[in-house]
C-alpha positions in Angstrom: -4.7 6.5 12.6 -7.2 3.4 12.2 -6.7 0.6 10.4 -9.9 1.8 7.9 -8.2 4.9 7.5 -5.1 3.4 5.9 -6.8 0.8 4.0 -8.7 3.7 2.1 -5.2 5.8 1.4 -3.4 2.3 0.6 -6.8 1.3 -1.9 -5.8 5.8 -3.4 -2.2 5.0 -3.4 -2.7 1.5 -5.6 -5.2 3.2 -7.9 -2.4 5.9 -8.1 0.3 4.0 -8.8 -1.4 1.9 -11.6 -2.6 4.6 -13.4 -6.5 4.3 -13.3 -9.5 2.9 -11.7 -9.1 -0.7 -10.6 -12.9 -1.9 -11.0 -13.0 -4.4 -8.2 -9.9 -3.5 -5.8 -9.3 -6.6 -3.6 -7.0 -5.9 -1.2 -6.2 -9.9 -0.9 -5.3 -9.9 -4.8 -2.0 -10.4 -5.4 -0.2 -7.0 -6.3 0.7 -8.9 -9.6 -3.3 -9.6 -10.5 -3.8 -6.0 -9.9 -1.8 -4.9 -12.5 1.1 -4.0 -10.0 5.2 -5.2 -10.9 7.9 -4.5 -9.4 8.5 -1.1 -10.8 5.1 -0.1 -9.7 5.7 -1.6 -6.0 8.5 1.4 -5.8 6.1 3.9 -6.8 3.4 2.4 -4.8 6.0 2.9 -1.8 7.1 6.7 -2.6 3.1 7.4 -3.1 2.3 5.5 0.5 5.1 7.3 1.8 4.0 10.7 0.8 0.7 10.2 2.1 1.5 9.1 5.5 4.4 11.2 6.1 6.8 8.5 6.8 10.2 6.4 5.4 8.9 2.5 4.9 11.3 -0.2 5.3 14.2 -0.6 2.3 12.8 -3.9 1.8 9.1 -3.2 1.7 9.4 -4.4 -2.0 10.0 -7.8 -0.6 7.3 -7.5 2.9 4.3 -7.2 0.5 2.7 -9.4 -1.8 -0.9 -8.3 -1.4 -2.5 -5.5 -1.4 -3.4 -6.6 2.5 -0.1 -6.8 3.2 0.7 -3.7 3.3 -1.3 -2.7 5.7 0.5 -3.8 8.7 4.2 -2.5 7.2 2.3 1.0 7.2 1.0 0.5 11.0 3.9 -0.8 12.7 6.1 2.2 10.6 3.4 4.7 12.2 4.0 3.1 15.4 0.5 1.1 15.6 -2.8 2.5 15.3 -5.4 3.6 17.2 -9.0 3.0 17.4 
């Protein structure tokens, strides 16, 4: 899977998880400016884990801070991506 691929279901998964649109989603927002706590981050995780099939890291909670960051915890857990 490409990196644009998974930045479109991580963009799904953060509307998902906050509940409604996000007007302007900036993946280099901080979680926190995009409505997104701690709590949310966990259902964020579940939501990103049902959509790509796979177990993310126990500590993802603490590997992302931005909506970009996530990216690359999803790629390495798929194994790395392809073009």
């Amino acid at each position: 899977m490409n990196t644009d691929k998974i930045r479109e279901r991580v963009m799904e998964a953060i509307e998902q998880a906050v509940g409604e649109p996000i007007p302007v989603l900036d993946l280099s927002m901080d979680l926190d400016d995009l409505g997104i706590d701690s709590l949310t981050v966990l259902r964020l995780q579940n939501l990103l884990e049902s959509s790509f099939g796979v177990k993310l890291p126990d500590n993802f909670v603490d590997l992302v801070k931005t909506g970009e960051d996530i990216i690359p915890v999803v790629e390495k857990t798929l194994g790395g991506v392809d073009a």
